[in-house]
C-alpha positions in Angstrom: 107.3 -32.9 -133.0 108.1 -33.6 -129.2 110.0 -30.5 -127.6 111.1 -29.8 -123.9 110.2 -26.2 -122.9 111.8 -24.9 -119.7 111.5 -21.3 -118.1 113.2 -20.2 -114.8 113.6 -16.6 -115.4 111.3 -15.5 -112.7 110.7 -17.3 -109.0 107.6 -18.9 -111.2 109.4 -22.2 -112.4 108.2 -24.8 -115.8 108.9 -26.8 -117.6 106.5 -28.0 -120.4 106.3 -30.8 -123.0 104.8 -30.3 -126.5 103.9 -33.7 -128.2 102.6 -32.5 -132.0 100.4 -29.8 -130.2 99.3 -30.9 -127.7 100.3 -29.3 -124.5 101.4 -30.7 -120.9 103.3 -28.7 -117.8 104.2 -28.8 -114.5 104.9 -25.5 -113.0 105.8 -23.8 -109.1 106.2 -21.3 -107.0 109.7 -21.9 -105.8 110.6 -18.2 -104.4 112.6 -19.7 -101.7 114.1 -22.8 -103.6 113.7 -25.7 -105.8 115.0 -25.0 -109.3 116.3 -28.8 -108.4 112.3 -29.3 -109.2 113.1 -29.0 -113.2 114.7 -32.3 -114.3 112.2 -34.4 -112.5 109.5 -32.7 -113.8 111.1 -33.3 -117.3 111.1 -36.9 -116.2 107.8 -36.7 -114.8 106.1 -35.6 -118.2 108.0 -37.9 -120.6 107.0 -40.8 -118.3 103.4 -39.5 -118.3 103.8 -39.1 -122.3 105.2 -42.4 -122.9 108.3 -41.0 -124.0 111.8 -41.0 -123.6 114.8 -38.6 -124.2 115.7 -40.1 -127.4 112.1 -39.5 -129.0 112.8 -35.8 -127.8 113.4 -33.3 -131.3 114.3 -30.5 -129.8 114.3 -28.0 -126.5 113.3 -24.6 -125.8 114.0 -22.3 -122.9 113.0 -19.2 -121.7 116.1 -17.1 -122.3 115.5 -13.6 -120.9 115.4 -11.1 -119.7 115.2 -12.3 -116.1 116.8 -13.4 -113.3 120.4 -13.7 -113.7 120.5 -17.1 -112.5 117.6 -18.1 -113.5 118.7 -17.9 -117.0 121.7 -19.6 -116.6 120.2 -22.6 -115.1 117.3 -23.1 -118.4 120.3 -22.5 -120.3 122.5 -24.9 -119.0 120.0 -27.5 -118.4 118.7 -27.4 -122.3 122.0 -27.4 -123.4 123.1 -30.2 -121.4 119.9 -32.1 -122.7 120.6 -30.8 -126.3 124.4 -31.4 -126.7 124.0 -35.1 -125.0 121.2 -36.1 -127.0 122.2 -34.0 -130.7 119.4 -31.7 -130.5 118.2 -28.6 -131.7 117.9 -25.4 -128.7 115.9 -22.6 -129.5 116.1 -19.3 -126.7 112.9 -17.5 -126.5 112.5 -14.5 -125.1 110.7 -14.0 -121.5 108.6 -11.0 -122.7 107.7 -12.9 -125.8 106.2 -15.9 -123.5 104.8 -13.4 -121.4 103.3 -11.8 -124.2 101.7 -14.9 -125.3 100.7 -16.5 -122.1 98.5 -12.8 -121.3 96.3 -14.0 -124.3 95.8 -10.5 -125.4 96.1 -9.5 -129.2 97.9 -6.6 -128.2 100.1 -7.0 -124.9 102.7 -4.6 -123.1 104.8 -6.9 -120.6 107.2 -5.7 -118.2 109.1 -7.6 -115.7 110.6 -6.3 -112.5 114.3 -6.1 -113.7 115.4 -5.1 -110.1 117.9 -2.0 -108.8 114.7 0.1 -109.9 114.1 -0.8 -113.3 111.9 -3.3 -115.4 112.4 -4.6 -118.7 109.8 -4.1 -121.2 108.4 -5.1 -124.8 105.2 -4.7 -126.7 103.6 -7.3 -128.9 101.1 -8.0 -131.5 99.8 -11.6 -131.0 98.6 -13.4 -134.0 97.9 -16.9 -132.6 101.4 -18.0 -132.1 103.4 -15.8 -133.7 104.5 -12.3 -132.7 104.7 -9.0 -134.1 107.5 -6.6 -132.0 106.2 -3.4 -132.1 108.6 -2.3 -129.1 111.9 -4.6 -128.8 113.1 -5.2 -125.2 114.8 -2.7 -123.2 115.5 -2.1 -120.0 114.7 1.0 -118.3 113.9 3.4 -114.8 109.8 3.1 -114.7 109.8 6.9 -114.4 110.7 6.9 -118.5 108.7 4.0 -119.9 106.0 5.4 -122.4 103.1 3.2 -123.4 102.9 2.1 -126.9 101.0 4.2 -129.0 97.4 3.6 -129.3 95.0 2.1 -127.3 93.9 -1.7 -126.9 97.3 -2.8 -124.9 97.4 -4.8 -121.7 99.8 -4.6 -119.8 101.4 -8.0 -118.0 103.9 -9.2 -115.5 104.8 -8.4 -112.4 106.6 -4.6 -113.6 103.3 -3.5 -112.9 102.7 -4.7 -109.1 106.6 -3.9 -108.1 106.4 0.1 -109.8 102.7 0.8 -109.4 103.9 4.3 -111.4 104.7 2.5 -114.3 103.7 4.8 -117.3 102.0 6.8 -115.0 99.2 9.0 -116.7 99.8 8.1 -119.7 98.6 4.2 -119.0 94.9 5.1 -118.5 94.5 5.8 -122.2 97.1 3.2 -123.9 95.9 0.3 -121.7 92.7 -1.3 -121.5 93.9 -3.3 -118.3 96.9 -4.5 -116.2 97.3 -8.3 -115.2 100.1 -8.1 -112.7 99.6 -11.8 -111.5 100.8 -13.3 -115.4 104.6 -14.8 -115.6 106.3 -16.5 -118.8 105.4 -19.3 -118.6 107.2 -22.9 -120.3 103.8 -23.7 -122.4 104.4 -20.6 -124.2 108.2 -20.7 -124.4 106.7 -24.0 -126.0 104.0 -22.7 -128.2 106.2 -20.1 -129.6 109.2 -22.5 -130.1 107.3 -25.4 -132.0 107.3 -23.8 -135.2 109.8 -21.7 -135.0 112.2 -25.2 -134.5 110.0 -26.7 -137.1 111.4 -24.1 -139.6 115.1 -24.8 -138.9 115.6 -22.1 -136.6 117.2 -23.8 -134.0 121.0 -23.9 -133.3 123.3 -26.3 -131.9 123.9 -26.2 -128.1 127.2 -24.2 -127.4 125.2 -21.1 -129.5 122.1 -20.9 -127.4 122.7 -17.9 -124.9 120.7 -15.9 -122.1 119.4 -13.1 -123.7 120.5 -10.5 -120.6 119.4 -6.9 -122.1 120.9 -5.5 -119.4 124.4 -6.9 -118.3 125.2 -5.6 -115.3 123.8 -7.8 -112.2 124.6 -5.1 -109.5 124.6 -1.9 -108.5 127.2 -0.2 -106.3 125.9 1.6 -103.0 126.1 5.0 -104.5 124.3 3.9 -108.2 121.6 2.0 -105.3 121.2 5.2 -103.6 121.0 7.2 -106.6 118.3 5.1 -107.9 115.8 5.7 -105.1 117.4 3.9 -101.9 119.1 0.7 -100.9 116.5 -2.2 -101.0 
């Protein structure tokens, strides 16, 4: 199977080829700029691969939660590729990447969701498939609880933006916190392949941003509310 994975949720942009397992990606910091980057890395990677579009079986994007346009530009990029070249789209979630890129067997990622809140999930990894054991929500870090047990670490940048993230309580749930990790296309990849391989991709107009939280702005008053204009 040869599959396009892209992921611009975060100011951490990929995009990622999988050729039957084996792995390739280009990838950038583009906080100021350069989502323009994705199609020619696309390019770039089939050319590398000896590929074209037309050998292409399918594409996967990171759909959220994120950046609102972010999402909108791995979603309308996969399915501009997918609707001109009758291919499959699968939307993964940004937590589930996350999740997977951490390399943990048990990982807590939460993202900086902005106006004072982060989204969050918790995983069970079991190679490339994963086990929700806390779906993704979106809420203020003062009222995020670590999972229960111990083993989890916790990943993505939630962690370096609200440093009070689970507060206490994270000493005894988590055995570590890697701020620095973002989803990343190879695992938007890795999580897609078999996924698409059993039929669980749809057609382009059905793949969608998964938002979790749909409004994009605060008003002055919510901002202020919320700890202060920013």
């Amino acid at each position: 199977m040869n599959l396009i994975a892209l992921e611009s949720s975060s100011h951490r942009l990929s995009v990622a080829l999988w050729r039957d397992g084996a792995l390739s990606e280009r990838a950038a910091d583009v906080a100021n700029g350069g989502s323009e980057r994705l199609l020619p890395w696309l390019v770039e990677l089939l050319s590398d691969a000896k590929l074209s579009l037309s050998d292409l079986d399918g594409v996967a994007f990171g759909a959220g939660p994120g950046g609102f346009t972010g999402l909108r530009l791995s979603c309308g990029l996969a399915q501009g590729l997918a609707l001109g070249l009758d291919l499959p789209v699968l939307a993964v979630a940004t937590l589930e990447a996350l999740a997977l890129a951490s390399g943990a067997d048990k990982a807590f990622a939460c993202i900086d969701a902005r106006m004072n809140e982060v989204y969050c999930a918790a995983y069970l990894v079991h190679g490339e498939a994963l086990e929700t054991v806390i779906a993704p929500f979106c809420a203020l870090p003062s009222v995020v609880a670590a999972p229960a047990g111990t083993g989890w670490l916790g990943c993505g940048d939630g962690f370096a933006s609200h440093p009070e993230l689970l507060g206490d309580a994270s000493g005894a749930a988590l055995t570590g916190i890697r701020a620095d990790l973002w989803p990343t296309a190879a695992a938007v990849a890795r999580l897609a392949a078999p996924r698409l391989a059993r039929g669980e991709g749809v057609d382009a107009g059905l793949a969608m941003p998964l938002y979790v939280r749909d409004k994009v702005a605060l008003t002055t008053a919510e901002r202020l509310a919320r700890g202060g204009l920013k």
